[in-house]
N, C-alpha and C positions, 0 to 999 in steps of 0.2 A: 756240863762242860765236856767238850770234846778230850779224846788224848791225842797225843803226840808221841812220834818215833823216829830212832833213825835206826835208815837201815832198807834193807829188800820187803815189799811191797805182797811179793809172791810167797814171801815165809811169813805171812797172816796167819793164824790156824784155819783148818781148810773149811770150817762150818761158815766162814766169814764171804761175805761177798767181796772184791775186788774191785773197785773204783777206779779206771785210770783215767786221765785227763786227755782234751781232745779238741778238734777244731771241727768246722763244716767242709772243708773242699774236697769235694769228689771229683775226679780226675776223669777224662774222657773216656777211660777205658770204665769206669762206674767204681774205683775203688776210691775208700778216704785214705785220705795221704795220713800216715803211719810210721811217718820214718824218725821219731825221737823220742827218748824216753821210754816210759812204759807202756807207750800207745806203740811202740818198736817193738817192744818185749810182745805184748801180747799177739802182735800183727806176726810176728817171726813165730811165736808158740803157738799160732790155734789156725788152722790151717783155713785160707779164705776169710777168715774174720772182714780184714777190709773189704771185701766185696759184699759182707751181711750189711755191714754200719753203712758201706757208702751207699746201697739200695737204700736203707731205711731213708737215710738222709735224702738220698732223691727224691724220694714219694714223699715224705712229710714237708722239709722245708726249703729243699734245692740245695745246690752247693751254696758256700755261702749266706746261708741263712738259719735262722734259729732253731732249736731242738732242747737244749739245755740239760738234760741229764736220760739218757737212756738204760733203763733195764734189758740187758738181751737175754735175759729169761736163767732161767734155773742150769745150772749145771754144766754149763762152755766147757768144753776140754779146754787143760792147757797142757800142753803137749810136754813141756820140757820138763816138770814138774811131778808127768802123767799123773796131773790130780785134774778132777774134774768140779767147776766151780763156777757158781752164779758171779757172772761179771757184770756191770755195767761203764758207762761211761759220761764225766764230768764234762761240758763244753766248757772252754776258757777263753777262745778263740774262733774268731770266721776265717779267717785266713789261717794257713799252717805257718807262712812266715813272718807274720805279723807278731808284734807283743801282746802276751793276753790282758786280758780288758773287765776290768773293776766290775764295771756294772754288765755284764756280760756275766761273770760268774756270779755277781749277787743275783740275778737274775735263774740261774740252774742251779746257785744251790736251794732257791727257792723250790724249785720243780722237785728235786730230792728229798727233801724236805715231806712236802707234798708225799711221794715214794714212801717215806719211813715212817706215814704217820696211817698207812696201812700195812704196813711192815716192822711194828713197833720193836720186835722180839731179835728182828735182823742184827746180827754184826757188820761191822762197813768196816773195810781196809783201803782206804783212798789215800792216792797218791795226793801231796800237797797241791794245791792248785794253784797258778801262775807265777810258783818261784821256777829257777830251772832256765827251760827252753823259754818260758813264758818274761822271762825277765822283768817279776816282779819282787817285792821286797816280803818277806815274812809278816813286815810289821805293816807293811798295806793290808795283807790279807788277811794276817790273826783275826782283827775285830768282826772278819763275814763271816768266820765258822764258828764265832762264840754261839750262834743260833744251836747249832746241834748238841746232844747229849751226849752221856757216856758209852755207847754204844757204835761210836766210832772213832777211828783211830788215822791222823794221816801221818803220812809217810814220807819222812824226805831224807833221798839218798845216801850215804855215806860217804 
């Protein structure tokens, strides 16, 4: 069984990866739109970030289309914290202003899943996924993260 928190997302211990939640829409100029939440925090803390995700997301599955959980690798600076920390990111959405979508996150958290089942040892600090900005309900989403184990932990704001 997974854990639960409340609280900041970024005061994880620092050996943990970082999970933040996310959509697909890359903007004309090639960045993912990043403006809520902890997909804000991280886009305001690590400099460029939106220009790394919104390439990936161009090249694998276009604005607008699937990816589902992305690793961007070992050790992201995050600036405001100056700690340096393996981030990744949850898709919950295709549009930024849309509501995030049930089977859309059962679907990446499958792919993460997938992720931690070569990364068994990993800690995960993930932000809750489609309560929030995503305007979903806790008790929609509890039953999709009961799949995961004790080795990660989400996170919802204070």
């Amino acid at each position: 069984m997974p854990n639960f928190a409340v609280g900041n997302l970024w005061d994880a211990p620092d050996e943990y990866m970082v999970v933040v939640t996310g959509n697909s829409t890359v903007t004309k100029a090639g960045t993912l739109v990043m403006g809520r939440g902890c997909a804000k925090e991280l886009r305001d803390g690590c400099l460029n970030i939106d220009t790394v995700i919104g390439y990936i997301v161009s090249s694998t599955c276009g604005s607008g289309g699937f990816y589902g959980f992305l690793d961007l690798g070992p050790k992201q600076l995050y600036v405001k914290k100056t700690q340096r920390r393996r981030v990744g990111i949850l898709q919950v959405k295709y549009n930024w202003a849309d509501a995030a979508d049930l089977k859309l996150i059962e679907n990446s958290i499958t792919m993460m899943l997938c992720f931690l089942k070569v990364n068994p040892n990993l800690g995960i600090a993930c932000a809750f996924p489609g309560i929030g900005n995503g305007h979903l309900s806790k008790e929609q989403v509890c039953p999709l993260l009961n799949r995961f184990g004790n080795n990660i932990t989400f996170y919802e704001k204070d």
